[in-house]
LOTORKOL-896704 format. One line per 10 residues: number of its first residue (from 1); their letters; for each residue z, y, x of N, C-alpha, C, O. Coordinates in steps of 0.2 Angstrom, whole numbers. Layout:
NUM) a) Z:Y:X:Z:Y:X:Z:Y:X:Z:Y:X | ...
END
This chain:
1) xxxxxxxxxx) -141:-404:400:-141:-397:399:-143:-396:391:-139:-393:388 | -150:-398:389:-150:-397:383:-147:-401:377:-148:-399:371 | -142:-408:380:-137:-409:374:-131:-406:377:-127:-411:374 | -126:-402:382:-122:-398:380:-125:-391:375:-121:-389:371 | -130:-388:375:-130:-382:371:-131:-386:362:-130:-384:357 | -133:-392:363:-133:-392:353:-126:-393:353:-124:-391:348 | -120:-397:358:-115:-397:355:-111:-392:355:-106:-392:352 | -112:-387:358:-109:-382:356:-109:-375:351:-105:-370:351 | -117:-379:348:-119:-374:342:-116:-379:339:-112:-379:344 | -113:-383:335:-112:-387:330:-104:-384:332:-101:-382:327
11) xxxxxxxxxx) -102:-384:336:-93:-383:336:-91:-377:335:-87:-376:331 | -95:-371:337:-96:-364:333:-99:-366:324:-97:-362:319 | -102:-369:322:-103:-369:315:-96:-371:314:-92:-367:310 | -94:-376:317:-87:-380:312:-82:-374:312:-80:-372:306 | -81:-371:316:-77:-365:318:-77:-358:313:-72:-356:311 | -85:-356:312:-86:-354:306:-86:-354:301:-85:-348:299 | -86:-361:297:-84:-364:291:-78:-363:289:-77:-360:284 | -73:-365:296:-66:-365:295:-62:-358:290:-58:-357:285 | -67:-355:297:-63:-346:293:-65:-346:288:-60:-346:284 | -71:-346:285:-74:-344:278:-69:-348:272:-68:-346:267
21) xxxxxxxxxx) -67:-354:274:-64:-357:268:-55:-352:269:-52:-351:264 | -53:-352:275:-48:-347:276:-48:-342:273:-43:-342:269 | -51:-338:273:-53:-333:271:-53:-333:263:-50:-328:260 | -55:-338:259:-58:-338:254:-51:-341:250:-49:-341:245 | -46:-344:256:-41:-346:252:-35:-341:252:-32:-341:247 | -34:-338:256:-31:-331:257:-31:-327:255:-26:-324:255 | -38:-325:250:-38:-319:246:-38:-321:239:-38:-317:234 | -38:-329:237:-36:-331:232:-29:-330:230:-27:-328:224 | -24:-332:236:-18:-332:235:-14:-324:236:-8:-323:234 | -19:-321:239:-16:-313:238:-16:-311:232:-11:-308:229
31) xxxxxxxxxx) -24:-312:227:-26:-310:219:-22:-311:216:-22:-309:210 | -18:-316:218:-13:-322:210:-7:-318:213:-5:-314:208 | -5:-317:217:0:-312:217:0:-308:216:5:-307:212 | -3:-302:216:-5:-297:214:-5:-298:206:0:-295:202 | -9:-301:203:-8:-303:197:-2:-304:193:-1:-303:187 | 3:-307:199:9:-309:193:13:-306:194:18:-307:190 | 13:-299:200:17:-293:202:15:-288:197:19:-283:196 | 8:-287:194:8:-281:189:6:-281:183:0:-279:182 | 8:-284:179:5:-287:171:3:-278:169:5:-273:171 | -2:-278:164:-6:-274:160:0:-269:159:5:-272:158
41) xxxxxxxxxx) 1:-262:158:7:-256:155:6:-254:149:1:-254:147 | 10:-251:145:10:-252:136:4:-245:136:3:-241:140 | 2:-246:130:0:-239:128:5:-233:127:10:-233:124 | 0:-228:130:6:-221:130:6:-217:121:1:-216:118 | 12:-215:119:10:-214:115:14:-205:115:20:-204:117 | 9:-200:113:11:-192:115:16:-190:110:14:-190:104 | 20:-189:112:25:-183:109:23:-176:102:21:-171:103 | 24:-177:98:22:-172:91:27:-171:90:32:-175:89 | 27:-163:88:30:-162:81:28:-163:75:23:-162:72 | 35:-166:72:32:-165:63:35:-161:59:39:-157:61
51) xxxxxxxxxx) 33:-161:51:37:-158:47:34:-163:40:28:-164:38 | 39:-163:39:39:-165:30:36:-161:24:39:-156:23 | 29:-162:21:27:-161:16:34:-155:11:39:-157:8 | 33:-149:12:39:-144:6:35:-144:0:29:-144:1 | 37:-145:-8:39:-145:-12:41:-142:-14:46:-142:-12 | 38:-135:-20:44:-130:-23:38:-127:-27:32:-129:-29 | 43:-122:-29:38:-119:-33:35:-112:-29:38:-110:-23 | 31:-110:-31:29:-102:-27:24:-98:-31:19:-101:-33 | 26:-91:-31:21:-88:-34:13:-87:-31:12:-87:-25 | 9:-85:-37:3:-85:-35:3:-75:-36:6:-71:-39
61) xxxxxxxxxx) -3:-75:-30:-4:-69:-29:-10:-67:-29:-14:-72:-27 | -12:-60:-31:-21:-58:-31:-20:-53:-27:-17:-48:-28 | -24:-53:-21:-25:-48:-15:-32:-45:-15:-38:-47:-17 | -29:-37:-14:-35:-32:-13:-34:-28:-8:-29:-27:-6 | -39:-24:-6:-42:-18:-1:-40:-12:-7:-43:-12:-12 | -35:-8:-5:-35:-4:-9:-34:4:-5:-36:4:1 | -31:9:-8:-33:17:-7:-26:21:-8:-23:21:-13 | -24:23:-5:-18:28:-8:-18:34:-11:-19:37:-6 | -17:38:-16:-20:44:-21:-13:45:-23:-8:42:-25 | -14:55:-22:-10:58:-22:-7:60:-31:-11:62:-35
71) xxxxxxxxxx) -1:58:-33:-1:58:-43:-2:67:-45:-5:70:-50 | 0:70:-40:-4:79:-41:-5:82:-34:-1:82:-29 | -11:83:-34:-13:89:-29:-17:95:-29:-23:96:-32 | -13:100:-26:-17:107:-30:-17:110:-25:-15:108:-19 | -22:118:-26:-24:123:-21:-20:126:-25:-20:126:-31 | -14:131:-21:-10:137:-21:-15:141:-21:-20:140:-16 | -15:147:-26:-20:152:-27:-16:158:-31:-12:157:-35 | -18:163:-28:-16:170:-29:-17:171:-38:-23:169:-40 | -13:174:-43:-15:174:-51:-18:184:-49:-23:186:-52 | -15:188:-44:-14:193:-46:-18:197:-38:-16:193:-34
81) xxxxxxxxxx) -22:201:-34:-27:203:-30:-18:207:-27:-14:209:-30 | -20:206:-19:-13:211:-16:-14:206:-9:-17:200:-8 | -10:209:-6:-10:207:3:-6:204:6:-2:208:8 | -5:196:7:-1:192:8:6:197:14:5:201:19 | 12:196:11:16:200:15:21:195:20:24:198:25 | 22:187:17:25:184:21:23:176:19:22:174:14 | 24:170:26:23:164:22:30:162:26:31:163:32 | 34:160:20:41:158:21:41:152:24:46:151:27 | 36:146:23:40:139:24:32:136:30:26:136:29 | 35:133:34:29:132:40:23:128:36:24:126:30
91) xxxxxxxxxx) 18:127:40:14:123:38:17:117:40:22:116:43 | 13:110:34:17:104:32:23:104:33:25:101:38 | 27:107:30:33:107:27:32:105:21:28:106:16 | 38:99:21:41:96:16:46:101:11:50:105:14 | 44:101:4:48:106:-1:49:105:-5:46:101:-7 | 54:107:-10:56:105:-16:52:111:-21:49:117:-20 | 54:108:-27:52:110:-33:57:118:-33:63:118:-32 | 52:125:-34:54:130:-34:55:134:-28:56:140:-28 | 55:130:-21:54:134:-15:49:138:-14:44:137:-16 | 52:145:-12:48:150:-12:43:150:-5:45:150:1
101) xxxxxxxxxx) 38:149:-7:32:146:-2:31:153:2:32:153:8 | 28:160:-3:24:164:0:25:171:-4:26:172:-10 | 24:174:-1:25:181:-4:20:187:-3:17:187:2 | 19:191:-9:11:196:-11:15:201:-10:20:202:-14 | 13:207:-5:16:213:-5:17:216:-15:12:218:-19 | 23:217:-16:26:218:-23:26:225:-25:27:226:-31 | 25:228:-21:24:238:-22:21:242:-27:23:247:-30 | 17:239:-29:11:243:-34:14:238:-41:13:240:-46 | 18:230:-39:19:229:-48:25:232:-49:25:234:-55 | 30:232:-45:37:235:-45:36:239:-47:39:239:-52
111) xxxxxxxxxx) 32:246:-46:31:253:-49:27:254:-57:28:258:-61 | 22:249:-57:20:249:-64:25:246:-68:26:248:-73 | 29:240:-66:36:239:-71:39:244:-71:41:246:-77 | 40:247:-66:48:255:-69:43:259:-71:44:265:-69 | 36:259:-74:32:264:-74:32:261:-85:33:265:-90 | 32:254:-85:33:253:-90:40:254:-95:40:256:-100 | 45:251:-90:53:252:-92:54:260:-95:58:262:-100 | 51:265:-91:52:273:-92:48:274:-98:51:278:-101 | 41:272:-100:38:274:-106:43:270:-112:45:274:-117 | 46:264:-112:51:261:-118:55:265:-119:55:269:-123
121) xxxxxxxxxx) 61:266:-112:66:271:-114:64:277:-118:68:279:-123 | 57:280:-117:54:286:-122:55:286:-127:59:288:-130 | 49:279:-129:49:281:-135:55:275:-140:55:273:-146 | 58:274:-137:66:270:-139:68:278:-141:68:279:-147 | 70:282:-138:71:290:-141:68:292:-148:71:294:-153 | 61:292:-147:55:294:-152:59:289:-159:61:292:-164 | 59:283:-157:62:279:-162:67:281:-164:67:278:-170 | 73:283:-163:80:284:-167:78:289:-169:80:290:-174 | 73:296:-166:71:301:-170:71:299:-174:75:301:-179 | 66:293:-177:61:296:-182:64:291:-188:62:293:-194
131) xxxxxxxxxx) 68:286:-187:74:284:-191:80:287:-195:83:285:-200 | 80:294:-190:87:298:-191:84:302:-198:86:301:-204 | 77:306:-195:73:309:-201:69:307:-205:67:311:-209 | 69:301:-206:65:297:-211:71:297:-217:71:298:-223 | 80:295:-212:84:294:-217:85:300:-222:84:300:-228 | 86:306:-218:87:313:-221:83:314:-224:85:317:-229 | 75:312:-224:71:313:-227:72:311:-236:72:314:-240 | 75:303:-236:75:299:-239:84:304:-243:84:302:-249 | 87:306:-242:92:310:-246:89:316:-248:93:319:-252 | 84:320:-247:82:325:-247:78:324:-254:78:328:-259
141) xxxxxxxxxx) 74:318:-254:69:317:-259:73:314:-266:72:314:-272 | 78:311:-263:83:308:-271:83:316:-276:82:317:-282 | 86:320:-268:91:324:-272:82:333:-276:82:339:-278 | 77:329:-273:72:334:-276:69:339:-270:64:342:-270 | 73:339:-266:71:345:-261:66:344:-255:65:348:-250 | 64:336:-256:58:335:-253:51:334:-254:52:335:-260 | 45:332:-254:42:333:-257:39:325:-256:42:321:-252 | 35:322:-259:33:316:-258:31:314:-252:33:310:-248 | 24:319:-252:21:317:-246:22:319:-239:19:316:-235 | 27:323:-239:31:325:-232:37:318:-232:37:315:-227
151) xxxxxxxxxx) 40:316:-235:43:309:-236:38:306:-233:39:305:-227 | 33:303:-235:28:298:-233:25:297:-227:22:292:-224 | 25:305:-224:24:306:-219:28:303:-212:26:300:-208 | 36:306:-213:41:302:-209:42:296:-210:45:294:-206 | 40:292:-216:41:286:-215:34:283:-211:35:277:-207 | 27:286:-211:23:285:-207:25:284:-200:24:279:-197 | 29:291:-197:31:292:-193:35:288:-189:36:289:-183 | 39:282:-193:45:279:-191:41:272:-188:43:269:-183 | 35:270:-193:33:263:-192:28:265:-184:29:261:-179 | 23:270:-184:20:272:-178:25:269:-171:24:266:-167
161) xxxxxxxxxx) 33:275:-174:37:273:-166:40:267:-165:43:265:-160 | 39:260:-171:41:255:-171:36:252:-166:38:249:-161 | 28:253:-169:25:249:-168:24:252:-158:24:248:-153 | 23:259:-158:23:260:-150:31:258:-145:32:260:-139 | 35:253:-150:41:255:-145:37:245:-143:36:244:-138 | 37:240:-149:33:234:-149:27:235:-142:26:230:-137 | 24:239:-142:18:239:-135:20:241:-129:18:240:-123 | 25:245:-130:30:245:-122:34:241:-120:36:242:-114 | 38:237:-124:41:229:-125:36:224:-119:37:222:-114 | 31:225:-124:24:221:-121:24:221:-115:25:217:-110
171) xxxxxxxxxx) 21:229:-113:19:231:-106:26:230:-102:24:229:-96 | 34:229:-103:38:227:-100:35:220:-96:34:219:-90 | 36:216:-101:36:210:-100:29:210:-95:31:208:-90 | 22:211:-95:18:211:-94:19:212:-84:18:208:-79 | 22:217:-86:24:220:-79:29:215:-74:28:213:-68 | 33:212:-78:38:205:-76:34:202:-73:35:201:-67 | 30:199:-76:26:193:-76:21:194:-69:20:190:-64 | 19:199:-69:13:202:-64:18:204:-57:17:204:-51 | 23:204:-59:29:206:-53:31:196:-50:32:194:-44 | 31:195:-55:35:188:-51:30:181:-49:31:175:-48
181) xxxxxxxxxx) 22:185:-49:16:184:-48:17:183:-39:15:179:-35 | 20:189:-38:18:190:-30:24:185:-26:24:185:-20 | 27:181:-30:29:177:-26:27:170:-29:27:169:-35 | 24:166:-22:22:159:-26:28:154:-23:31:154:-17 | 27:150:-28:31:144:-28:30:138:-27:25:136:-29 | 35:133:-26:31:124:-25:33:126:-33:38:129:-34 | 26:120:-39:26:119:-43:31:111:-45:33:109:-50 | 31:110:-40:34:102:-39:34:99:-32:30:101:-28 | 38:95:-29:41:93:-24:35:91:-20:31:90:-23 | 33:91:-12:26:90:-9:27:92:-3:31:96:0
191) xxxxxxxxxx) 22:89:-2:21:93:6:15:99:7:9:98:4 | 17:102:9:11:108:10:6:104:16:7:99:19 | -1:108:16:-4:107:21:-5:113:25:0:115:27 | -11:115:27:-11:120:34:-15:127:29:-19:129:24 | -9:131:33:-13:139:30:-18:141:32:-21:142:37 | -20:144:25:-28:144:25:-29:154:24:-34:157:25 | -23:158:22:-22:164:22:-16:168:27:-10:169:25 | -19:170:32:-14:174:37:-11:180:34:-15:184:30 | -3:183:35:2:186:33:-3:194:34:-4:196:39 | -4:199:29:-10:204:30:-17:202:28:-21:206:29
201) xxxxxxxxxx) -18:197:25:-24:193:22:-24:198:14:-18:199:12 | -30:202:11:-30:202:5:-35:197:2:-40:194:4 | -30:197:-5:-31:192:-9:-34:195:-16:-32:200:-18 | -39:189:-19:-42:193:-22:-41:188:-29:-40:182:-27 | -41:189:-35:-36:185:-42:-41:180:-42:-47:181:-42 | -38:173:-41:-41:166:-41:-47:164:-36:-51:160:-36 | -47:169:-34:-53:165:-26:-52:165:-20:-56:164:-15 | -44:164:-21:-42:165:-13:-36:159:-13:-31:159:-16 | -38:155:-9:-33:150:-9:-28:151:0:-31:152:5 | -19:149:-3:-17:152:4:-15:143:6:-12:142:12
211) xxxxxxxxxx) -15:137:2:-13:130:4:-14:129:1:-18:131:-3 | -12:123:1:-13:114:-3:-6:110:-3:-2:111:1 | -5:107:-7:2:105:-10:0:97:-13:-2:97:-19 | 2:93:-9:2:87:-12:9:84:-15:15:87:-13 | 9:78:-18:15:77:-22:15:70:-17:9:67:-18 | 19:66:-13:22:61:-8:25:55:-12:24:49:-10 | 30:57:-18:35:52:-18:35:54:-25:35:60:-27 | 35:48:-31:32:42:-31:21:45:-28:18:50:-28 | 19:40:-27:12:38:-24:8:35:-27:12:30:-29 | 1:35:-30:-5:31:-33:-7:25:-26:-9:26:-20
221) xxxxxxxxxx) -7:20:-29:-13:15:-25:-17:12:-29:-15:8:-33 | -24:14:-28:-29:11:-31:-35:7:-28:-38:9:-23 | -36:1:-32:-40:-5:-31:-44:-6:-37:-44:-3:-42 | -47:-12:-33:-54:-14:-38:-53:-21:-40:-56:-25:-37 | -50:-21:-45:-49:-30:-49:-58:-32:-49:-62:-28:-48 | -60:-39:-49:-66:-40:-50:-64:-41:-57:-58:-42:-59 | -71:-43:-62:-71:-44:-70:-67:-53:-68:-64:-57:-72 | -67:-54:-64:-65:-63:-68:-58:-64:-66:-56:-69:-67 | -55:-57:-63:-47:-58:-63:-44:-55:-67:-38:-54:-67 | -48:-51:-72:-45:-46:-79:-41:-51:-82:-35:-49:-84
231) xxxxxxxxxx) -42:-56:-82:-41:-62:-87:-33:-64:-84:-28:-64:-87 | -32:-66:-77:-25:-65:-75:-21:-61:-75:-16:-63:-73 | -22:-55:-75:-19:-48:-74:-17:-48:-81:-12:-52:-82 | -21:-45:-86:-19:-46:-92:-13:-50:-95:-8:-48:-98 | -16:-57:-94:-11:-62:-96:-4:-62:-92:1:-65:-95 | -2:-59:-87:4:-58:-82:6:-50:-85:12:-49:-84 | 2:-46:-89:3:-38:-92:7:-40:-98:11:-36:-101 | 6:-44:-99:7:-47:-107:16:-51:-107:20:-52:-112 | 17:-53:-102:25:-54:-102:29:-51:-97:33:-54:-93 | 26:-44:-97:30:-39:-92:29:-37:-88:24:-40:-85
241) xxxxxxxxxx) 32:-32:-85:27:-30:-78:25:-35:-72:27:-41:-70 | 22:-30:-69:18:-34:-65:20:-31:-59:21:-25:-60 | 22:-34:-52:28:-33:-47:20:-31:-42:16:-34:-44 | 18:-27:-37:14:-26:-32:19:-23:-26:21:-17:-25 | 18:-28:-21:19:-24:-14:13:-22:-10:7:-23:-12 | 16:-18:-6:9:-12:-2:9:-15:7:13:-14:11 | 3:-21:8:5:-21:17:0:-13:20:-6:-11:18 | 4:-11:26:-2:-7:29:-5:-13:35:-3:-18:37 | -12:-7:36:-16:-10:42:-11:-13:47:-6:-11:49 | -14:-21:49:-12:-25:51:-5:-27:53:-4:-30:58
251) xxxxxxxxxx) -1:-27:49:4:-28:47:5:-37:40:2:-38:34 | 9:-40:42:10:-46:37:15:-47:32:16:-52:28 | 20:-39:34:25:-41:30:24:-35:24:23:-29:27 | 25:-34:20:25:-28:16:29:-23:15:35:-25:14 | 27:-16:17:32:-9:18:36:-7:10:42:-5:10 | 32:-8:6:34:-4:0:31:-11:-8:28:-16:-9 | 36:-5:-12:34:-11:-19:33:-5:-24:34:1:-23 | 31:-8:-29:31:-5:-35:28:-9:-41:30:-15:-43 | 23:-5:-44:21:-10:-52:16:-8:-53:15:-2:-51 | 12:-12:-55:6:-10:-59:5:-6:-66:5:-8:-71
261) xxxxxxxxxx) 4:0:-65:4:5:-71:-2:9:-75:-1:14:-78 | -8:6:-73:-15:8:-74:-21:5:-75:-25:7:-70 | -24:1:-79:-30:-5:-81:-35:2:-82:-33:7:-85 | -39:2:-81:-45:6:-85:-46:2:-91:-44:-4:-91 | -51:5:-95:-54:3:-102:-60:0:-102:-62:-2:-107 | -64:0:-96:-72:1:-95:-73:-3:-88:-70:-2:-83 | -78:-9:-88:-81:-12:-82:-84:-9:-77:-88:-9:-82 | -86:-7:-72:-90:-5:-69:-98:-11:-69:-98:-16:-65 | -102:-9:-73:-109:-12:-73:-111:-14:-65:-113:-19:-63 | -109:-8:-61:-116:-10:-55:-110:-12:-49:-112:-12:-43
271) xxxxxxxxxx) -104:-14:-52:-100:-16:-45:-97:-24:-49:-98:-29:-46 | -95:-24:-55:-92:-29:-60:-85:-31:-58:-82:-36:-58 | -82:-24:-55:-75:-21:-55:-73:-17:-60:-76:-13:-64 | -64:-18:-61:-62:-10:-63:-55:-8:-61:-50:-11:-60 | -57:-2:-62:-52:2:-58:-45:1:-61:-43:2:-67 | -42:0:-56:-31:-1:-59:-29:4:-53:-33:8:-50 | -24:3:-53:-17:7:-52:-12:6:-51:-10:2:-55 | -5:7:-45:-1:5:-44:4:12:-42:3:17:-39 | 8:11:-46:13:18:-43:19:15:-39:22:11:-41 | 20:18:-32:23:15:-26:29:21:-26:27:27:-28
281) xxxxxxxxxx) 36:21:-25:41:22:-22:39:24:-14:40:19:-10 | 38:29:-12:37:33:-5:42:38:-3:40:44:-1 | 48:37:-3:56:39:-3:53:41:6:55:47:8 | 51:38:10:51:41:17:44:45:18:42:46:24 | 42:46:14:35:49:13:29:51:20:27:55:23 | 30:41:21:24:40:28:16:38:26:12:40:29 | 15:35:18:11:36:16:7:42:13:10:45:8 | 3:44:16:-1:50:13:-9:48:9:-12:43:10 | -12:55:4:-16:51:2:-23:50:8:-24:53:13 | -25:45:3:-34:42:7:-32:38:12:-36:39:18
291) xxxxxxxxxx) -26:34:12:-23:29:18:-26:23:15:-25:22:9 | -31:18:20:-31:13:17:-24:7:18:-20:7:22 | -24:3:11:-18:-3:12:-19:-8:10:-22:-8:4 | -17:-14:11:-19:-20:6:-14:-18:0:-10:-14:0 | -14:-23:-6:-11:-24:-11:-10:-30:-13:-15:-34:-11 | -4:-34:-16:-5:-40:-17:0:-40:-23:6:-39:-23 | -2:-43:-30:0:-43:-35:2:-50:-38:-2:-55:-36 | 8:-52:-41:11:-57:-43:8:-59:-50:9:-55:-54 | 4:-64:-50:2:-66:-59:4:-70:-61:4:-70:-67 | 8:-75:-57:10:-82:-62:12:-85:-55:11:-83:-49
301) xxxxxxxxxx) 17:-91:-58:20:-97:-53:19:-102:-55:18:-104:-60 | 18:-106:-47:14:-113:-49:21:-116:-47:25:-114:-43 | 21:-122:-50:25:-126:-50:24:-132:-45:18:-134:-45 | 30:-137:-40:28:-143:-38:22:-142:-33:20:-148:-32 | 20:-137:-30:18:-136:-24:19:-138:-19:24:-137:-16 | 12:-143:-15:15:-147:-8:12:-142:-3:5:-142:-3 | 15:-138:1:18:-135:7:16:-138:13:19:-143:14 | 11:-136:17:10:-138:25:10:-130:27:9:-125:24 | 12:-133:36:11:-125:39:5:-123:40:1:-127:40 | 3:-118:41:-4:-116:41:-5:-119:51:-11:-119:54
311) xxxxxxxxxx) 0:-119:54:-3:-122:61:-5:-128:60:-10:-130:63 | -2:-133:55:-4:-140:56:-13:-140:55:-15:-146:56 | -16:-136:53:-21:-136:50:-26:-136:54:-26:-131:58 | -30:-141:56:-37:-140:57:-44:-140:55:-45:-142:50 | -50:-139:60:-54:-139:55:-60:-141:60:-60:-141:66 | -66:-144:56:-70:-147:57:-77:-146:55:-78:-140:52 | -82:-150:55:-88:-151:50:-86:-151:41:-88:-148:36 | -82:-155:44:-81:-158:37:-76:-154:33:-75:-155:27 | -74:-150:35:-68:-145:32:-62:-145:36:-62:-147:42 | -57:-143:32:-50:-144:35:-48:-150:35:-50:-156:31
321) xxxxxxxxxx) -44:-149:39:-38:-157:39:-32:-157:40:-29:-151:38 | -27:-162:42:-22:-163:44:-22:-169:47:-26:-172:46 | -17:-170:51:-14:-177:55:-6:-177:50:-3:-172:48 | -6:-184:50:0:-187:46:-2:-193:49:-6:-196:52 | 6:-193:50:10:-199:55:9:-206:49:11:-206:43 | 7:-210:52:2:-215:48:5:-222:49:11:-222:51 | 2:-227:47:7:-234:52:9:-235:58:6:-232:63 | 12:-237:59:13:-241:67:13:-232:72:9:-230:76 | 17:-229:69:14:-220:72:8:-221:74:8:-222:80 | 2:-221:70:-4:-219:73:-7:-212:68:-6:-212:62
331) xxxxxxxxxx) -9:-208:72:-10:-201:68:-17:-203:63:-21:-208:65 | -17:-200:56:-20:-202:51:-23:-195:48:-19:-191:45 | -28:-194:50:-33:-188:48:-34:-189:40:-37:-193:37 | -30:-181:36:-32:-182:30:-38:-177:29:-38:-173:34 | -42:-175:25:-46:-168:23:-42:-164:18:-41:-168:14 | -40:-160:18:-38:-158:11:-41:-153:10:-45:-151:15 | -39:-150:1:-41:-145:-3:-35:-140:-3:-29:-140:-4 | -40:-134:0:-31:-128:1:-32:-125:-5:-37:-124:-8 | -25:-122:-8:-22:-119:-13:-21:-109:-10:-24:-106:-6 | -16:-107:-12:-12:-101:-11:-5:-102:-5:0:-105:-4
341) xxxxxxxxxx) -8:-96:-1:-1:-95:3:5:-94:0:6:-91:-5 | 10:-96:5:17:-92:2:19:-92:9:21:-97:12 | 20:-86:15:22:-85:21:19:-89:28:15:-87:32 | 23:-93:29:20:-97:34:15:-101:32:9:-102:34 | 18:-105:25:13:-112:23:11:-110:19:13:-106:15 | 5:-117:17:0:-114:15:-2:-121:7:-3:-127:9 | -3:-120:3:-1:-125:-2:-8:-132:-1:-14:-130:1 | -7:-139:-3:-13:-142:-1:-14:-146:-10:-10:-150:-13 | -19:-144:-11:-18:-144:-19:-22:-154:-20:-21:-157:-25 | -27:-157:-14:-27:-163:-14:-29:-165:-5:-32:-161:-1
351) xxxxxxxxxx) -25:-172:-4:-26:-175:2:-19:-176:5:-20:-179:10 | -12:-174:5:-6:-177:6:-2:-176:0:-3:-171:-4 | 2:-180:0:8:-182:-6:13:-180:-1:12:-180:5 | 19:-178:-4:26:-178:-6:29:-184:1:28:-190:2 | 33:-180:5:36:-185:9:32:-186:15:35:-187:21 | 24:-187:14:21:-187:22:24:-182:26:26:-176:25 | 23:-185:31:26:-182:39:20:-179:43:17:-182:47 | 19:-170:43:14:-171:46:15:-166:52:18:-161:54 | 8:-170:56:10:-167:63:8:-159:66:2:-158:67 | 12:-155:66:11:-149:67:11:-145:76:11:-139:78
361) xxxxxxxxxx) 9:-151:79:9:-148:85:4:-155:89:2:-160:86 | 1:-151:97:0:-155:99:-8:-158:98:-11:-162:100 | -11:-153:92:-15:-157:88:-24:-157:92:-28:-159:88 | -24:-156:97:-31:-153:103:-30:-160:108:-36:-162:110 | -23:-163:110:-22:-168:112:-21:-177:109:-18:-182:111 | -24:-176:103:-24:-183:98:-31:-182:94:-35:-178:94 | -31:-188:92:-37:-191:86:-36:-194:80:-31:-196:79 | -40:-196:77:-38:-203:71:-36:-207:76:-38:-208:82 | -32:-211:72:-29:-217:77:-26:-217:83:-26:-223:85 | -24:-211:87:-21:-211:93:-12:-210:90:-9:-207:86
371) xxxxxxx) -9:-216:97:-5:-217:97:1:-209:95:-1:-203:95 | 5:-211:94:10:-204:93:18:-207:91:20:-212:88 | 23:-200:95:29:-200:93:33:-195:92:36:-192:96 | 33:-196:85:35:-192:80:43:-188:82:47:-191:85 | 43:-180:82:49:-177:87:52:-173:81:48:-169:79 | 57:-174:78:58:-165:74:56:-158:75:56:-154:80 | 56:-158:71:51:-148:72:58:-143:71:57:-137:72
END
């Protein structure tokens, strides 16, 4: 009994053995298969757009925060005391030079002009008297039958109706004038603002204002040059005008253009600005004054200019950058030095040359050295 149980522990070990080397040769021969059914798969390399380094010329520009100002604005104001009789033209209304705005009841000067017209006519009479008789006077005295000083008297007489026909002349015109008072007029082309004198208002000579009248078209914009761009301004003054467009608030394309037509003479000490001037063409008169707008003026053009989109741009610690398609397409991190915009792109004054390919997309999903495949943009 006890040497059947040792032989049968021994035929269970062998048995065991067996498998284990089965086993160990089995999964040797599955790994090498495995192995020769799936070799290592290429590196992936991601899809970019590119674009070629542009080259040109482009001008440079100097931008400012500037103001819109009206070239005249006035309060409409009574010259002569009387009681608004009618307002011809609505509030903000658009008007020309010479529209009859408003009207001063006319009664009392109407009557002093024909009050004055009827004293001329008088002594217009008094005067051809005193002419007729001066002349007779003057035949009476050749012939002796006048005496001196009754002559000298009628000639007194004559210069008197001269002189009172001259003060009733006066008082005409006086009257005119005080008559063509009670109608007010646009002095020049504008927009009215809001009525400040309802129709039965008395008005009383220069302290009664009945509107405001701004001038729309041509328009002022004014800005603040800093002192260290006098020096470009100037020198861009000096071979002709100077071109400025107007962008409004948040807007990237510019609405309006004009020129520069105003440098002041004097620094400002406590800002180390000075005041200029832009006269803008406002033909649809949307701008009005004390509108804020940018400004951006032309001084000079650079020549040979290398060109990246401003998407291709990124940025870091260390500054900006770009990806340019490198050897073997591997993206190649440059830093560059930015220039002046010109619309989309943005000029890169050192860090790619002429002819690099750079990558403008895509750029959140690459690195230095990460594979890449170059797509047209």
């Amino acid at each position: 009994m006890h040497k059947w149980k040792i032989g049968l522990g021994t035929g269970v070990a062998v048995v065991a053995a067996a498998a284990i080397v089965f086993a160990y040769q089995r999964g040797s021969h599955l790994l090498s298969e495995s192995a020769g059914a799936s070799p290592n798969p290429a590196a992936f390399a991601m899809p970019v757009p590119v674009t070629k380094v542009v080259q040109k010329t482009i001008p440079i520009y100097l931008d400012y925060s500037a103001r819109t100002e009206a070239i005249r604005q006035i309060s409409l104001q009574a010259k002569i005391a009387g009681y608004v009789q009618k307002q011809h033209v609505a509030d903000g209304a658009d008007v020309k030079k010479d529209d009859l705005l408003y009207t001063i009841d006319p009664r009392d000067f109407q009557a002093a002009l024909d009050s004055a017209k009827a004293q001329l006519e008088r002594n217009k009479a008094a005067l051809d008297y005193a002419r007729g008789n001066l002349e007779r006077g003057a035949s009476l005295a050749s012939s002796g039958y006048l005496d001196k000083n009754t002559f000298e008297q009628r000639n007194s007489a004559l210069r008197q109706a001269q002189a009172a026909l001259a003060i009733d002349e006066a008082a005409v015109r006086t009257g005119e004038i005080n008559l063509s008072y009670t109608e007010i007029r646009a002095p020049f082309p504008g927009r009215l603002g809001r009525n400040q004198a309802s129709t039965g208002a008395l008005l009383t000579t220069g302290n009664s204002t009945l509107n405001t009248l701004v001038q729309l078209d041509p328009i002022y914009i004014t800005f603040n040059p800093s002192e260290t761009d006098i020096a470009a301004i100037e020198g861009a003054r000096s071979k002709g005008k100077i071109e400025v467009q107007v962008f409004l608030s948040g807007e990237t394309k510019p609405r309006y253009s004009g020129e520069l037509t105003f440098l002041d003479n004097t620094v400002d000490r406590s800002t180390g600005t000075i005041v200029a001037r832009a006269t803008i063409a406002n033909t649809d008169m949307t701008l009005l004054p004390g509108q804020y707008v940018r400004i951006r003026l032309a001084v000079r053009e650079q020549p040979n200019a290398l060109l990246v989109p401003h998407v291709a741009l990124g940025s870091s610690q260390l500054g900006k950058y770009v990806y340019v398609v490198g050897k073997d397409n591997k993206a190649d991190m440059r830093l560059v030095s930015l220039g002046p915009s010109d619309g989309d792109l943005i000029s890169v004054e050192k860090g790619v040359a002429a002819g690099d390919q750079i990558i403008s997309g895509n750029l959140q999903k690459i690195g230095p050295g990460s594979l890449v495949q170059p797509l047209p943009h």
